[in-house]
C-alpha positions in Angstrom: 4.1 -28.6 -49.7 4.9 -32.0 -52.2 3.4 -35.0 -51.4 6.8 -36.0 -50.6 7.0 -33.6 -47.8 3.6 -33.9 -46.5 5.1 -37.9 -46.1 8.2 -37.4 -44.2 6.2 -34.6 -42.0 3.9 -37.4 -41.1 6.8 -40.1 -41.1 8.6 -37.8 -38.0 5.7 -36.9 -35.8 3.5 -39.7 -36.3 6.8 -41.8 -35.5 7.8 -39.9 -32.4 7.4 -42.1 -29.3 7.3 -39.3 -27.3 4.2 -38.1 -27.4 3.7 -34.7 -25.6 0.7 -34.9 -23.7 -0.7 -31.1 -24.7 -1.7 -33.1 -28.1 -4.3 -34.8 -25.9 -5.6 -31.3 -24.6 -5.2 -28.9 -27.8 -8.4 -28.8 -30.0 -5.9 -28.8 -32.6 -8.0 -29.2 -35.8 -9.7 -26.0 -34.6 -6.8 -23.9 -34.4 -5.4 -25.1 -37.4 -8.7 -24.6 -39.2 -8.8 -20.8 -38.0 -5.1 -20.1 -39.1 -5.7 -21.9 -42.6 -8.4 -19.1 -43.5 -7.8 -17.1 -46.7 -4.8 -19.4 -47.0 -6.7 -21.6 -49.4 -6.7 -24.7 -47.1 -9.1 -24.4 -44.6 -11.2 -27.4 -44.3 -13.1 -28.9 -47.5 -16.2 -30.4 -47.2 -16.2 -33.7 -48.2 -17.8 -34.5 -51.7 -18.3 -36.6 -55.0 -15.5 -35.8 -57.7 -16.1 -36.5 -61.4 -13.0 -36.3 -62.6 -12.1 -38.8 -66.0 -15.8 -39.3 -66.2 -15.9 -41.5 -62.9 -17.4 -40.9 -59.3 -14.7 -40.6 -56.9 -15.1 -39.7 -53.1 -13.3 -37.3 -51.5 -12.9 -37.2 -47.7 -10.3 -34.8 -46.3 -9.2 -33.2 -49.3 -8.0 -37.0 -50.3 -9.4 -39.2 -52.7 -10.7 -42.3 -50.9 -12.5 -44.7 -53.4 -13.4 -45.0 -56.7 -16.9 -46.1 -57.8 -17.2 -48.6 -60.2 -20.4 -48.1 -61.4 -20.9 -45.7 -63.8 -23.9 -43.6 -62.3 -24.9 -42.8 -58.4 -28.5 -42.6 -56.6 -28.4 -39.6 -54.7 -30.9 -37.2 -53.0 -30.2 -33.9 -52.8 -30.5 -31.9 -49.9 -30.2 -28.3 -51.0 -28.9 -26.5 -54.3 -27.1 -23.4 -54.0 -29.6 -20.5 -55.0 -27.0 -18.4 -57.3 -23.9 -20.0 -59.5 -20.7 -20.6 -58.1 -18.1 -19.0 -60.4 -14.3 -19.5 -60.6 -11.1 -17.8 -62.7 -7.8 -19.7 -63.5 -5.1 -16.8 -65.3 -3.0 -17.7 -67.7 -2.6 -20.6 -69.8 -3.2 -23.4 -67.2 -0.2 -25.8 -66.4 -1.7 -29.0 -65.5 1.7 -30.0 -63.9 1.6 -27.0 -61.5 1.2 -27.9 -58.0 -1.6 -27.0 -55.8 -2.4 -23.7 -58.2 -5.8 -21.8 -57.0 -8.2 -19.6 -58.9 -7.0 -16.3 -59.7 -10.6 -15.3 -58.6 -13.9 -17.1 -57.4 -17.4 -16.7 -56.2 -19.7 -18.8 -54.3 -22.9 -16.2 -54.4 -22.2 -15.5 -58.1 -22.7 -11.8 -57.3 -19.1 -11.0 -56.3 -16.1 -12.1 -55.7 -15.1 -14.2 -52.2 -14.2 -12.1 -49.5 -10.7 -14.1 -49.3 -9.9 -13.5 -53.1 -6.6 -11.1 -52.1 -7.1 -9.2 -55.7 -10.8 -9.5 -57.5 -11.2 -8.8 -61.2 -14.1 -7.0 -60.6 -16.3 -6.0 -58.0 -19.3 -7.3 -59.4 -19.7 -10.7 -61.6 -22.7 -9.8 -63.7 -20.5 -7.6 -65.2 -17.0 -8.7 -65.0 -14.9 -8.9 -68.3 -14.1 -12.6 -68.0 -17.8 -13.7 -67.8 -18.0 -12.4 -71.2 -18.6 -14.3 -74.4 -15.6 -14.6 -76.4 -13.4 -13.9 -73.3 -11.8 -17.3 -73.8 -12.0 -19.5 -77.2 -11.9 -22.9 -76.7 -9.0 -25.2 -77.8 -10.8 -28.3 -78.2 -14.3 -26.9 -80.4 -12.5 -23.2 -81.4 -15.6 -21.6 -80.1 -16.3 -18.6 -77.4 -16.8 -19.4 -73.9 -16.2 -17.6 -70.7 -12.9 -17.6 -69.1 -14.4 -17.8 -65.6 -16.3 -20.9 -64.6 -19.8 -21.4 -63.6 -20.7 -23.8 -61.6 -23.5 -25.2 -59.4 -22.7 -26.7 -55.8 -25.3 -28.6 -54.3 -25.7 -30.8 -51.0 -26.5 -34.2 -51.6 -26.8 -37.7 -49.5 -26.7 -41.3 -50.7 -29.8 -42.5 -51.5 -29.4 -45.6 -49.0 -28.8 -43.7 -46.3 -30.8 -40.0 -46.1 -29.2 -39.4 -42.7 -25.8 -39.5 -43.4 -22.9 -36.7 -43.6 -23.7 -34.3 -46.8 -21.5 -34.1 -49.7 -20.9 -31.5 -51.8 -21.1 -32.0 -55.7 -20.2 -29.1 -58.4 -22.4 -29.1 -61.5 -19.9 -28.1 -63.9 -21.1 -25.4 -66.6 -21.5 -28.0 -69.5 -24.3 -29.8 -67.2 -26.1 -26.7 -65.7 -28.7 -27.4 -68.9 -29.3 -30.9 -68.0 -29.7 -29.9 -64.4 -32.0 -27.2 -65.8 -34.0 -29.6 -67.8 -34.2 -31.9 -64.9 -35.9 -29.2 -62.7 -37.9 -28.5 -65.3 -39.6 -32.1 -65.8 -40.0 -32.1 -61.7 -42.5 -29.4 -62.3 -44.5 -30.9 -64.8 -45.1 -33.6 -62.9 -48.5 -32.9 -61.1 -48.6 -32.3 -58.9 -45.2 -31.0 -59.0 -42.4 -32.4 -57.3 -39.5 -31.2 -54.9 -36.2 -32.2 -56.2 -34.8 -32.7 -52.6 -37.8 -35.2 -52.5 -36.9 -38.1 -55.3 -33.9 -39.9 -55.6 -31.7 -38.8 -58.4 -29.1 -40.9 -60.8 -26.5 -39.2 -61.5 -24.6 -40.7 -64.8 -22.2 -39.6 -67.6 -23.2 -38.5 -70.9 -20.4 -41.0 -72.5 -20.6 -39.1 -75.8 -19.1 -35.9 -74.4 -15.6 -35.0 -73.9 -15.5 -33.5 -70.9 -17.8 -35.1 -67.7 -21.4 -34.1 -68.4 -23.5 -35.1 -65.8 -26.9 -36.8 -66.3 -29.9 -36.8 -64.2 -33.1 -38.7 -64.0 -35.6 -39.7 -60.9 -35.5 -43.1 -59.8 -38.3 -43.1 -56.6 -40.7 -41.1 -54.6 -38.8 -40.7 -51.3 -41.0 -42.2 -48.2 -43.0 -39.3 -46.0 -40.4 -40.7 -43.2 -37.3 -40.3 -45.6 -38.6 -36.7 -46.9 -38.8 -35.7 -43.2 -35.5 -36.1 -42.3 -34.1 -34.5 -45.6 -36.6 -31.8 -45.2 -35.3 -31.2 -42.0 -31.6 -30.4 -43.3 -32.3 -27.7 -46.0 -31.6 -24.4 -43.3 -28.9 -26.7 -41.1 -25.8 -25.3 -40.9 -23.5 -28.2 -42.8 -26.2 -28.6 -45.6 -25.5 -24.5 -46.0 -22.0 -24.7 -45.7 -21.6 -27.8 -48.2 -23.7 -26.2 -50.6 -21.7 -23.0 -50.0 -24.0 -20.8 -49.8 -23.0 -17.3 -48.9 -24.2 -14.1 -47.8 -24.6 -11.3 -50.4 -22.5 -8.3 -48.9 -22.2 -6.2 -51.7 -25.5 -6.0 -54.2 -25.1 -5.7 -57.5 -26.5 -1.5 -58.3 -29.5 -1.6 -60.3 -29.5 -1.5 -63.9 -26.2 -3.1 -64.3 -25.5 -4.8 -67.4 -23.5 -7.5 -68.0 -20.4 -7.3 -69.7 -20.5 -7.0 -73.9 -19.4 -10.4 -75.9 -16.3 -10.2 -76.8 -15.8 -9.2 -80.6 -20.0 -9.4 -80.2 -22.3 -6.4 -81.9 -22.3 -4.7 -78.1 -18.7 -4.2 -78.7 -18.2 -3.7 -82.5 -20.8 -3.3 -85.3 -19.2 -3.8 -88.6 -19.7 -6.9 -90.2 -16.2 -9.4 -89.5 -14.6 -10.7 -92.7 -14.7 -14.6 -93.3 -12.3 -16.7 -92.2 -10.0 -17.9 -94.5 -9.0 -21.7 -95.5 -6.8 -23.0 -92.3 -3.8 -24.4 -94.1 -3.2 -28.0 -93.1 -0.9 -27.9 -89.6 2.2 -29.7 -89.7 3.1 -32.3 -87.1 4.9 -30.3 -84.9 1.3 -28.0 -85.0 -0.8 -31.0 -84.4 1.5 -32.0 -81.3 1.0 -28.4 -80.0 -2.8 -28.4 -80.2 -2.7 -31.8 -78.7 -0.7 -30.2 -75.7 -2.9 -27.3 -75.9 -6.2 -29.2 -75.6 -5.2 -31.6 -72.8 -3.7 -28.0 -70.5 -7.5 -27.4 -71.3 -9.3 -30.9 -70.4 -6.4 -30.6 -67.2 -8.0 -26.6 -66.2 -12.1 -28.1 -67.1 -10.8 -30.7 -64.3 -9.1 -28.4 -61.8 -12.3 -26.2 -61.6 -14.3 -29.7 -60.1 -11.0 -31.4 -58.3 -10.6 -27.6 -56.4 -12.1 -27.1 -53.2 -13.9 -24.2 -53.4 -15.7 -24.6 -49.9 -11.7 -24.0 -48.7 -10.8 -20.7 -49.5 -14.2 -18.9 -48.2 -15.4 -17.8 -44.6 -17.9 -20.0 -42.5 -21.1 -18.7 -44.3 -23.7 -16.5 -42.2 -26.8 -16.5 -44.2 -30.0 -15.9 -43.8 -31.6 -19.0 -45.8 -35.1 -18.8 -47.0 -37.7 -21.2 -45.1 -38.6 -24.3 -46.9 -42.3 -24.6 -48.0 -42.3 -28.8 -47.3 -45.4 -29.4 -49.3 -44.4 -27.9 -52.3 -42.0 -27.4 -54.9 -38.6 -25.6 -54.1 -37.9 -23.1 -57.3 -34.2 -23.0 -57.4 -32.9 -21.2 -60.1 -32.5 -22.9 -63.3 -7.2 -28.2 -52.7 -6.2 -28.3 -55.3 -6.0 -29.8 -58.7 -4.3 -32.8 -58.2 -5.7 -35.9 -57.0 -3.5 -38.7 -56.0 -5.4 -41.9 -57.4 -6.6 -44.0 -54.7 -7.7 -47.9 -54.1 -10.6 -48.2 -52.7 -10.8 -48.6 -49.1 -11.3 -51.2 -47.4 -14.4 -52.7 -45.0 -13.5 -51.8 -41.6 -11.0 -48.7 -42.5 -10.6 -45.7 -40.8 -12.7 -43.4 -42.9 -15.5 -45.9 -43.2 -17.4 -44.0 -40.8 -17.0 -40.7 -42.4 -18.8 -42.5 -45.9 -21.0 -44.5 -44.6 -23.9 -45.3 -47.1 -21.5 -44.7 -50.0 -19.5 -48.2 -49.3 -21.3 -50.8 -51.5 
Protein backbone atom coordinates (compact mmCIF):
# COMPACT_ATOMS: atom_id res chain seq x y z
CA UNK A 1 0.00 0.00 0.00
CA UNK A 2 1.72 3.76 -1.22
CA UNK A 3 1.69 6.34 1.07
CA UNK A 4 -0.66 7.84 -1.26
CA UNK A 5 -3.16 5.16 -0.57
CA UNK A 6 -2.65 4.74 3.08
CA UNK A 7 -3.77 8.86 2.76
CA UNK A 8 -6.98 8.59 0.90
CA UNK A 9 -7.88 5.30 3.07
CA UNK A 10 -7.52 7.53 6.07
CA UNK A 11 -9.05 10.63 4.17
CA UNK A 12 -12.51 8.36 3.60
CA UNK A 13 -13.02 6.70 6.94
CA UNK A 14 -11.58 9.19 9.10
CA UNK A 15 -13.97 11.64 7.12
CA UNK A 16 -17.05 9.58 7.40
CA UNK A 17 -19.66 11.29 9.63
CA UNK A 18 -21.32 8.35 10.10
CA UNK A 19 -19.66 6.66 12.45
CA UNK A 20 -20.94 3.04 13.07
CA UNK A 21 -21.03 2.47 16.61
CA UNK A 22 -19.42 -1.34 16.58
CA UNK A 23 -16.03 0.85 16.21
CA UNK A 24 -16.73 1.84 19.82
CA UNK A 25 -17.11 -1.95 20.79
CA UNK A 26 -14.46 -3.87 18.49
CA UNK A 27 -10.98 -4.17 20.10
CA UNK A 28 -9.90 -3.45 16.78
CA UNK A 29 -6.10 -3.04 17.11
CA UNK A 30 -6.30 -6.66 18.49
CA UNK A 31 -7.87 -8.26 15.66
CA UNK A 32 -5.88 -6.47 13.29
CA UNK A 33 -2.69 -7.33 15.13
CA UNK A 34 -3.66 -11.17 15.04
CA UNK A 35 -4.51 -11.16 11.23
CA UNK A 36 -1.21 -9.00 10.44
CA UNK A 37 0.95 -12.13 11.74
CA UNK A 38 3.55 -13.60 9.25
CA UNK A 39 2.30 -10.80 7.01
CA UNK A 40 5.21 -8.64 7.96
CA UNK A 41 3.16 -5.95 9.70
CA UNK A 42 2.19 -6.88 12.84
CA UNK A 43 2.88 -4.32 15.41
CA UNK A 44 6.56 -2.81 15.85
CA UNK A 45 7.81 -1.85 18.89
CA UNK A 46 8.55 1.49 19.14
CA UNK A 47 12.39 2.37 18.94
CA UNK A 48 15.50 4.78 18.21
CA UNK A 49 16.45 4.70 14.40
CA UNK A 50 19.99 5.81 13.28
CA UNK A 51 19.50 6.26 10.03
CA UNK A 52 21.96 9.18 8.18
CA UNK A 53 23.91 9.13 11.29
CA UNK A 54 21.06 10.91 13.40
CA UNK A 55 18.74 9.62 16.32
CA UNK A 56 15.29 9.45 15.02
CA UNK A 57 12.18 8.09 17.05
CA UNK A 58 9.95 5.83 15.73
CA UNK A 59 6.46 5.31 17.27
CA UNK A 60 3.99 3.26 15.25
CA UNK A 61 6.07 2.26 12.48
CA UNK A 62 6.30 6.26 11.73
CA UNK A 63 9.06 8.47 12.30
CA UNK A 64 8.06 11.11 14.88
CA UNK A 65 11.03 13.45 15.74
CA UNK A 66 14.32 13.95 14.93
CA UNK A 67 17.00 14.65 17.64
CA UNK A 68 19.22 17.27 17.21
CA UNK A 69 21.85 16.37 19.32
CA UNK A 70 24.20 14.21 18.13
CA UNK A 71 24.43 11.53 21.00
CA UNK A 72 21.55 10.11 23.48
CA UNK A 73 21.75 9.15 27.43
CA UNK A 74 20.10 6.01 27.61
CA UNK A 75 19.88 3.00 30.15
CA UNK A 76 19.48 -0.08 28.95
CA UNK A 77 17.10 -2.44 30.16
CA UNK A 78 18.06 -5.85 28.68
CA UNK A 79 20.30 -6.98 25.61
CA UNK A 80 19.19 -9.77 23.56
CA UNK A 81 21.38 -12.89 24.63
CA UNK A 82 22.17 -14.21 20.89
CA UNK A 83 22.46 -11.87 17.53
CA UNK A 84 19.68 -10.91 15.59
CA UNK A 85 20.46 -11.81 11.97
CA UNK A 86 18.78 -10.71 8.73
CA UNK A 87 19.07 -11.58 4.58
CA UNK A 88 18.11 -9.08 1.76
CA UNK A 89 18.41 -11.29 -1.95
CA UNK A 90 19.41 -9.74 -4.67
CA UNK A 91 21.06 -6.57 -5.48
CA UNK A 92 18.96 -4.26 -3.18
CA UNK A 93 16.71 -1.47 -4.84
CA UNK A 94 16.68 1.31 -2.52
CA UNK A 95 13.57 2.69 -4.42
CA UNK A 96 11.65 -0.57 -3.79
CA UNK A 97 8.69 -0.19 -1.64
CA UNK A 98 8.18 -1.80 1.59
CA UNK A 99 10.74 -4.86 0.47
CA UNK A 100 11.35 -7.43 3.59
CA UNK A 101 14.28 -9.82 4.33
CA UNK A 102 14.48 -12.72 2.27
CA UNK A 103 15.26 -14.37 5.62
CA UNK A 104 15.82 -13.29 9.40
CA UNK A 105 16.54 -14.46 12.89
CA UNK A 106 15.96 -13.03 16.15
CA UNK A 107 17.68 -16.06 18.31
CA UNK A 108 20.60 -16.17 15.83
CA UNK A 109 20.21 -19.97 15.85
CA UNK A 110 17.54 -20.29 13.11
CA UNK A 111 15.60 -18.76 11.10
CA UNK A 112 11.95 -17.00 12.33
CA UNK A 113 9.20 -19.20 12.38
CA UNK A 114 7.30 -16.71 9.93
CA UNK A 115 10.21 -16.68 7.28
CA UNK A 116 7.79 -18.59 4.48
CA UNK A 117 11.19 -20.20 2.84
CA UNK A 118 14.54 -20.21 5.20
CA UNK A 119 17.99 -20.54 3.59
CA UNK A 120 18.97 -22.86 5.97
CA UNK A 121 17.77 -24.56 8.90
CA UNK A 122 20.40 -23.54 11.06
CA UNK A 123 22.48 -20.02 11.07
CA UNK A 124 25.81 -21.16 12.42
CA UNK A 125 26.09 -22.83 9.33
CA UNK A 126 24.14 -21.14 6.76
CA UNK A 127 25.98 -20.27 3.40
CA UNK A 128 25.24 -16.49 3.60
CA UNK A 129 26.85 -16.06 7.09
CA UNK A 130 30.03 -16.98 5.38
CA UNK A 131 32.97 -14.83 4.74
CA UNK A 132 33.23 -13.78 1.26
CA UNK A 133 29.54 -14.54 0.70
CA UNK A 134 29.07 -10.86 -0.22
CA UNK A 135 32.06 -8.29 -1.20
CA UNK A 136 31.48 -5.04 -0.36
CA UNK A 137 31.05 -2.21 -2.92
CA UNK A 138 32.19 0.60 -0.93
CA UNK A 139 35.86 -1.11 0.68
CA UNK A 140 35.92 -4.26 -2.03
CA UNK A 141 36.33 -6.53 0.89
CA UNK A 142 34.40 -9.91 2.23
CA UNK A 143 31.53 -9.57 4.45
CA UNK A 144 28.52 -11.61 5.14
CA UNK A 145 25.54 -11.26 3.09
CA UNK A 146 23.27 -11.80 6.06
CA UNK A 147 23.26 -9.15 8.81
CA UNK A 148 24.07 -9.40 12.31
CA UNK A 149 22.74 -7.40 14.58
CA UNK A 150 22.14 -6.77 18.30
CA UNK A 151 18.53 -5.56 19.66
CA UNK A 152 18.45 -4.37 22.97
CA UNK A 153 15.73 -2.67 25.31
CA UNK A 154 16.55 0.66 26.37
CA UNK A 155 14.86 3.80 28.36
CA UNK A 156 15.75 7.44 28.46
CA UNK A 157 17.98 8.20 30.95
CA UNK A 158 15.52 11.04 32.41
CA UNK A 159 12.93 8.89 32.82
CA UNK A 160 13.83 4.98 33.87
CA UNK A 161 10.09 4.27 34.01
CA UNK A 162 9.00 4.95 30.72
CA UNK A 163 7.78 2.72 27.66
CA UNK A 164 10.99 0.61 26.31
CA UNK A 165 12.42 1.12 22.99
CA UNK A 166 14.07 -1.03 21.03
CA UNK A 167 17.56 -0.13 19.44
CA UNK A 168 19.58 -2.50 16.77
CA UNK A 169 23.29 -2.53 17.15
CA UNK A 170 24.20 -2.81 13.63
CA UNK A 171 27.20 -5.32 12.89
CA UNK A 172 29.86 -2.48 12.35
CA UNK A 173 29.16 -1.45 16.18
CA UNK A 174 28.81 -4.98 17.81
CA UNK A 175 32.89 -4.37 18.62
CA UNK A 176 32.35 -1.08 20.34
CA UNK A 177 29.38 -2.61 22.18
CA UNK A 178 31.87 -5.44 22.93
CA UNK A 179 34.50 -3.22 24.18
CA UNK A 180 32.00 -1.37 26.21
CA UNK A 181 31.02 -4.50 28.11
CA UNK A 182 34.27 -5.25 28.44
CA UNK A 183 35.46 -1.90 30.34
CA UNK A 184 32.03 -2.46 32.69
CA UNK A 185 33.86 -5.46 33.97
CA UNK A 186 37.02 -3.96 34.80
CA UNK A 187 35.54 -1.66 36.80
CA UNK A 188 35.72 -3.13 40.46
CA UNK A 189 33.85 -4.03 41.48
CA UNK A 190 32.31 -4.70 38.17
CA UNK A 191 29.38 -3.07 36.90
CA UNK A 192 25.92 -4.09 35.27
CA UNK A 193 25.41 -2.41 32.14
CA UNK A 194 21.57 -2.05 32.76
CA UNK A 195 22.95 -0.10 35.85
CA UNK A 196 24.79 3.19 34.33
CA UNK A 197 23.63 5.42 31.95
CA UNK A 198 24.97 5.11 28.56
CA UNK A 199 25.76 7.80 25.62
CA UNK A 200 25.10 6.66 22.72
CA UNK A 201 27.06 8.91 19.80
CA UNK A 202 28.30 8.50 16.23
CA UNK A 203 31.66 7.66 15.20
CA UNK A 204 31.65 10.76 12.56
CA UNK A 205 34.63 9.27 10.82
CA UNK A 206 32.78 6.22 9.56
CA UNK A 207 30.70 5.91 6.60
CA UNK A 208 28.00 4.04 7.70
CA UNK A 209 26.35 4.83 11.47
CA UNK A 210 28.69 3.41 13.98
CA UNK A 211 27.45 3.74 17.20
CA UNK A 212 29.58 4.87 20.28
CA UNK A 213 29.19 4.14 23.87
CA UNK A 214 30.54 5.46 26.99
CA UNK A 215 29.07 5.58 30.87
CA UNK A 216 27.99 8.86 31.96
CA UNK A 217 26.49 7.97 35.91
CA UNK A 218 26.03 5.37 38.51
CA UNK A 219 22.21 4.95 38.34
CA UNK A 220 20.55 5.61 42.06
CA UNK A 221 19.71 2.27 44.19
CA UNK A 222 15.98 3.71 43.59
CA UNK A 223 16.50 4.07 39.73
CA UNK A 224 18.36 0.50 39.53
CA UNK A 225 15.30 -0.96 41.17
CA UNK A 226 12.92 -0.06 38.94
CA UNK A 227 15.05 -1.01 35.85
CA UNK A 228 16.06 -4.16 37.60
CA UNK A 229 12.64 -4.86 37.89
CA UNK A 230 12.00 -4.94 33.93
CA UNK A 231 14.68 -7.35 32.76
CA UNK A 232 12.11 -10.76 32.79
CA UNK A 233 8.83 -8.34 31.93
CA UNK A 234 7.13 -9.20 29.06
CA UNK A 235 7.57 -5.79 26.84
CA UNK A 236 11.37 -5.50 27.86
CA UNK A 237 11.39 -9.37 26.22
CA UNK A 238 9.51 -8.58 23.45
CA UNK A 239 11.34 -5.20 22.56
CA UNK A 240 14.48 -6.87 22.85
CA UNK A 241 13.08 -9.72 20.79
CA UNK A 242 14.13 -12.26 22.38
CA UNK A 243 12.93 -15.67 21.22
CA UNK A 244 12.63 -19.15 22.18
CA UNK A 245 15.11 -21.61 20.68
CA UNK A 246 12.86 -24.41 19.03
CA UNK A 247 15.21 -26.03 17.06
CA UNK A 248 18.96 -26.53 18.56
CA UNK A 249 21.72 -26.37 16.61
CA UNK A 250 23.20 -30.56 16.58
CA UNK A 251 26.40 -30.73 18.26
CA UNK A 252 29.56 -30.44 16.48
CA UNK A 253 28.18 -28.27 13.78
CA UNK A 254 30.55 -26.15 12.02
CA UNK A 255 30.01 -23.02 10.60
CA UNK A 256 29.99 -22.49 7.08
CA UNK A 257 33.71 -22.31 5.11
CA UNK A 258 34.83 -18.60 3.92
CA UNK A 259 34.12 -18.18 0.81
CA UNK A 260 37.18 -18.65 -1.68
CA UNK A 261 38.83 -19.19 2.17
CA UNK A 262 41.53 -22.30 2.69
CA UNK A 263 38.24 -24.47 4.20
CA UNK A 264 37.02 -24.26 0.68
CA UNK A 265 40.17 -24.24 -1.62
CA UNK A 266 43.83 -24.67 -0.81
CA UNK A 267 45.93 -23.56 -3.67
CA UNK A 268 47.49 -20.41 -3.40
CA UNK A 269 45.11 -17.44 -5.50
CA UNK A 270 47.09 -15.54 -8.17
CA UNK A 271 47.53 -11.67 -7.49
CA UNK A 272 45.41 -9.31 -8.64
CA UNK A 273 46.20 -7.55 -11.51
CA UNK A 274 46.50 -3.50 -12.00
CA UNK A 275 42.62 -2.25 -12.17
CA UNK A 276 42.69 -0.13 -15.24
CA UNK A 277 41.46 3.37 -14.53
CA UNK A 278 37.29 3.25 -14.88
CA UNK A 279 35.79 5.47 -17.27
CA UNK A 280 33.05 7.86 -16.25
CA UNK A 281 30.23 5.93 -17.14
CA UNK A 282 32.10 3.16 -14.58
CA UNK A 283 32.64 5.65 -11.89
CA UNK A 284 28.70 6.62 -12.17
CA UNK A 285 27.99 2.85 -11.83
CA UNK A 286 30.02 2.24 -8.69
CA UNK A 287 28.54 5.42 -7.41
CA UNK A 288 24.94 3.89 -7.97
CA UNK A 289 26.31 0.67 -6.76
CA UNK A 290 27.66 2.00 -3.47
CA UNK A 291 24.60 4.09 -2.49
CA UNK A 292 22.01 0.59 -3.37
CA UNK A 293 24.52 -0.51 -0.62
CA UNK A 294 24.57 2.47 2.07
CA UNK A 295 20.38 2.30 1.08
CA UNK A 296 20.42 -2.03 2.08
CA UNK A 297 23.13 -1.09 5.50
CA UNK A 298 20.01 1.28 6.17
CA UNK A 299 17.08 -0.91 5.46
CA UNK A 300 18.56 -3.65 7.86
CA UNK A 301 18.13 -0.71 10.94
CA UNK A 302 14.85 1.25 9.36
CA UNK A 303 13.09 -2.67 9.14
CA UNK A 304 11.08 -3.75 11.90
CA UNK A 305 12.17 -6.92 12.77
CA UNK A 306 9.97 -7.17 16.03
CA UNK A 307 7.02 -7.23 13.07
CA UNK A 308 7.36 -10.22 11.29
CA UNK A 309 7.88 -12.71 14.38
CA UNK A 310 5.40 -14.42 16.96
CA UNK A 311 4.81 -12.91 20.53
CA UNK A 312 7.91 -14.50 22.17
CA UNK A 313 7.40 -17.39 24.90
CA UNK A 314 10.71 -17.62 26.64
CA UNK A 315 11.96 -18.81 29.44
CA UNK A 316 14.40 -15.80 30.46
CA UNK A 317 17.12 -16.44 32.85
CA UNK A 318 16.73 -14.71 36.40
CA UNK A 319 18.62 -11.58 36.98
CA UNK A 320 21.40 -11.83 39.69
CA UNK A 321 20.70 -7.76 40.88
CA UNK A 322 24.01 -7.42 42.68
CA UNK A 323 26.12 -8.43 40.08
CA UNK A 324 27.26 -8.22 36.73
CA UNK A 325 24.91 -9.53 33.83
CA UNK A 326 27.41 -11.42 31.23
CA UNK A 327 25.68 -10.90 28.00
CA UNK A 328 27.45 -12.13 25.19
CA UNK A 329 29.97 -10.01 23.69
CA UNK A 330 8.16 -1.94 8.12
CA UNK A 331 9.98 -1.36 6.13
CA UNK A 332 12.76 0.57 4.58
CA UNK A 333 11.48 3.67 4.00
CA UNK A 334 11.06 6.37 6.42
CA UNK A 335 8.98 9.33 5.52
CA UNK A 336 11.14 12.36 7.09
CA UNK A 337 9.25 13.94 9.86
CA UNK A 338 9.27 17.50 11.91
CA UNK A 339 9.41 17.12 15.13
CA UNK A 340 6.37 17.00 17.11
CA UNK A 341 5.10 19.33 18.89
CA UNK A 342 4.53 19.99 22.96
CA UNK A 343 1.08 18.82 23.60
CA UNK A 344 0.79 16.31 20.42
CA UNK A 345 -0.89 13.28 20.34
CA UNK A 346 2.10 10.90 20.63
CA UNK A 347 3.64 12.93 23.35
CA UNK A 348 2.52 10.47 25.77
CA UNK A 349 3.81 7.47 24.01
CA UNK A 350 7.68 9.31 24.24
CA UNK A 351 7.59 10.82 27.11
CA UNK A 352 11.18 11.44 28.54
CA UNK A 353 12.48 11.56 25.05
CA UNK A 354 10.85 15.21 24.37
CA UNK A 355 13.56 17.69 25.39
Amino acid sequence: MSDNQTEKGLAVLQGNGNLPSFVNRVDAKAMNKEAAKGAGGGESPNRISIKASRFRLIVGGEQVKVFQEPYLDVVFLRANPEASKMYFEGEYDPNAEDKMPRCWSDNGVHPSPNVENPVNRWCKNCPKAAWGSAISKISGKKIKACDDRKRVAIVPASNVASDAYQLSIPGASLGEFAKYLRMLDNVSPAVPYNGVVTRLSFDTEADFPRLQFEPQRYLTDEEYEQVSSRFESEETIKVATITPITDPEPEGLRPAPEVGGKDEAQQTKPETPAQPELTPEQLEERRKAEEAEKAKQQAVDDWGGAAATPDPEPEPAKQETKTAEEPPAKQHTQAEATVADSGSAVDSVFEGWDD
